[in-house]
KETIKOL-249966 format. One record per residue: y, x, z of N, C-alpha, C in turn. Coordinates in pm, whole numbers, padded with zeros to 5 digits, always signed. Each point is the difference from the previous one (the first is absolute). Layout:
<nodes>
YXZYXZYXZ;...
</nodes>
This chain:
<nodes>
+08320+08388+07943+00005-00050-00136-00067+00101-00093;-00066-00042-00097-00070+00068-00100+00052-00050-00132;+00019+00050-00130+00040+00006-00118-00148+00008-00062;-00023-00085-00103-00105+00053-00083+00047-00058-00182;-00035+00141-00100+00014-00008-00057-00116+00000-00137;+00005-00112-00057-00126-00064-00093+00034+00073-00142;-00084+00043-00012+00019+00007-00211-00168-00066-00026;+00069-00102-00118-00079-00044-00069-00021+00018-00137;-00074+00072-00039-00049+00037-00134-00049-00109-00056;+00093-00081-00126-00036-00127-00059-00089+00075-00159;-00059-00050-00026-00095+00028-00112+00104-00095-00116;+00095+00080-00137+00079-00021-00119-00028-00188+00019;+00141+00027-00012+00110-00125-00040-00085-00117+00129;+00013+00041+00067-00064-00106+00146+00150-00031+00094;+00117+00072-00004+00040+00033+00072+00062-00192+00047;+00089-00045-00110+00046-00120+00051-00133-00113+00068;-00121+00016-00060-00107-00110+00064-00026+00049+00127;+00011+00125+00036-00039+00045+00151+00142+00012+00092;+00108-00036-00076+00147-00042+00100-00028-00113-00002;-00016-00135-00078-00024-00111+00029-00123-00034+00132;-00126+00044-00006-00087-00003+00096+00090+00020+00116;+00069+00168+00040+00039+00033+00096+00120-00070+00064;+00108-00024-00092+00060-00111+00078-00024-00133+00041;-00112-00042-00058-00030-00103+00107-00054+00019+00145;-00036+00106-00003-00110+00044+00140+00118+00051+00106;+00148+00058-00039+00114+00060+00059+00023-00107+00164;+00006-00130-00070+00070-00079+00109-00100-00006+00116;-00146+00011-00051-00099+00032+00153-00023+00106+00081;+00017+00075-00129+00010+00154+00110+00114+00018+00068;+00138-00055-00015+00100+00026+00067-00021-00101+00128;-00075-00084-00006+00005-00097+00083-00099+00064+00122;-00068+00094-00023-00122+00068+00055+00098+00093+00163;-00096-00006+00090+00081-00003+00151+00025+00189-00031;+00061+00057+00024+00068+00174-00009+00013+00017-00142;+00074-00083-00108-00037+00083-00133+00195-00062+00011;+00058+00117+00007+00161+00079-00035+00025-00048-00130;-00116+00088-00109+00104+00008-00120-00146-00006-00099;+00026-00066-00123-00125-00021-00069+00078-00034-00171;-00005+00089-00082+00106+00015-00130-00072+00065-00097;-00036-00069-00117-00033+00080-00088+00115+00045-00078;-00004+00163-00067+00070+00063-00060-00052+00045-00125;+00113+00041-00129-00047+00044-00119+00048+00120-00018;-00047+00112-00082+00112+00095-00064+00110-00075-00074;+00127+00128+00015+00075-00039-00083+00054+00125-00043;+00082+00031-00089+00059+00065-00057+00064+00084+00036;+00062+00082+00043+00120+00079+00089+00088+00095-00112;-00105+00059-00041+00098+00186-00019-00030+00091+00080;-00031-00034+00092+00005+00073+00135-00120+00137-00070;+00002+00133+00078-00084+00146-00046-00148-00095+00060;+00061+00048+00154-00155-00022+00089-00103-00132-00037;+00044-00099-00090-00052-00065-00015-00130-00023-00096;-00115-00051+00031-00112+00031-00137-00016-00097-00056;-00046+00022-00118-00023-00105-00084+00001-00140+00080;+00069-00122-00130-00036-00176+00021-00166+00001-00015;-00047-00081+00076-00081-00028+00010-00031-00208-00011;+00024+00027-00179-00019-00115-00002-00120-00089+00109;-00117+00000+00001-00167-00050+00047+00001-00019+00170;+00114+00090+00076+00030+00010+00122+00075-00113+00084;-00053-00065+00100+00078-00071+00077+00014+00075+00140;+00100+00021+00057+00009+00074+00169+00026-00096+00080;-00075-00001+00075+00032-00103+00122+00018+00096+00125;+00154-00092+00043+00088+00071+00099-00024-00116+00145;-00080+00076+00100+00009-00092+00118+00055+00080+00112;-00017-00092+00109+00044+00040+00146-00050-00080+00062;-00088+00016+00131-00098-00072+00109+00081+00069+00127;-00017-00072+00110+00045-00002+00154-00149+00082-00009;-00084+00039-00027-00102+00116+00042-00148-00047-00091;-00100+00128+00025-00049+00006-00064-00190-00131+00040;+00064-00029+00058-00108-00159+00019+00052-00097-00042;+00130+00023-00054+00036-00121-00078-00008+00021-00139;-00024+00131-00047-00046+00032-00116-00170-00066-00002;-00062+00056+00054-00107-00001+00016-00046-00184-00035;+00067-00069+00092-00047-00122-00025+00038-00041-00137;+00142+00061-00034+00047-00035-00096-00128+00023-00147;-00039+00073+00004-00146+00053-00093-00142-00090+00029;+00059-00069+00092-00149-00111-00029+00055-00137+00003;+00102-00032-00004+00016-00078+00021-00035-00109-00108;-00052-00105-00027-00034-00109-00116+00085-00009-00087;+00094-00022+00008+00085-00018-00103-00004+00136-00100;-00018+00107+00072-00008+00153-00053-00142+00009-00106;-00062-00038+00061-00143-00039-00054+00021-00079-00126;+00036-00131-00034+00059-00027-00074+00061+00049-00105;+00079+00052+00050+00105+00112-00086-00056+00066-00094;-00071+00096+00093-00069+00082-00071-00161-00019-00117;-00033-00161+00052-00074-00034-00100+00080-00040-00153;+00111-00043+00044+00071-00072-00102+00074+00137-00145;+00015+00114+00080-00006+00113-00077-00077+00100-00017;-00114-00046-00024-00073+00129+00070+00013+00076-00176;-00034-00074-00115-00027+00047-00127+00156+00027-00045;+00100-00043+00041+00112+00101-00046+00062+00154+00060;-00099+00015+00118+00034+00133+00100-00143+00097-00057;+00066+00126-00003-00008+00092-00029-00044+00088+00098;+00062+00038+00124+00000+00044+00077+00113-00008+00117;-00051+00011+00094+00102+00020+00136+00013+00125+00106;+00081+00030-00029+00064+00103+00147+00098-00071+00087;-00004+00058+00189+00058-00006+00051+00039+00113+00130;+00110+00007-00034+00094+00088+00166+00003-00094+00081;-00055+00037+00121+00101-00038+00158+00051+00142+00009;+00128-00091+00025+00079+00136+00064+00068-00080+00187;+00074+00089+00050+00100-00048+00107+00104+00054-00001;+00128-00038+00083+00119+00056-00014-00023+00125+00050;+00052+00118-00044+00003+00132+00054+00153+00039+00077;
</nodes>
């Protein structure tokens, strides 16, 4: 199993039009053959020290794949294609971690 973790850098006040895009695309990628866990996440608030700044513009996407060819397909897959045409002018930028369990 592999974990990969998405930040999406949304370009000011995009954030709800690029959750709307993304949850529609949720129910195919989960449907996709090794994909565990597929969740977009927001900041929130805590208190907490270690924590850095809200990041309003930020969406994190939290997954989990049975391995890393199911990632892989998962990144071409059409519907992904799609996706990513359908936001391309509210994204900003993207990073991603693979990590594995240690």
């Amino acid at each position: 199993m592999i974990h990969v973790i998405a930040t999406i850098e949304l370009n000011p006040n995009c954030r709800e039009a690029f959750l709307e895009i993304f949850h529609r695309n949720v129910p195919q990628v989960r449907a996709e053959k090794g994909c565990l866990n597929y969740a977009p996440t927001v900041d929130i608030e805590t208190g907490l020290a270690a924590q850095g700044p809200i990041r309003d513009n930020v969406v994190t996407i939290v997954e989990a794949w049975d391995g890393l060819e199911a990632l892989q397909a998962h990144l071409g897959a059409p519907h992904m294609n799609d996706y990513r045409a359908q936001v391309k002018d509210l994204v900003r930028g993207v990073t991603i971690q693979v990590l594995q369990p240690a």
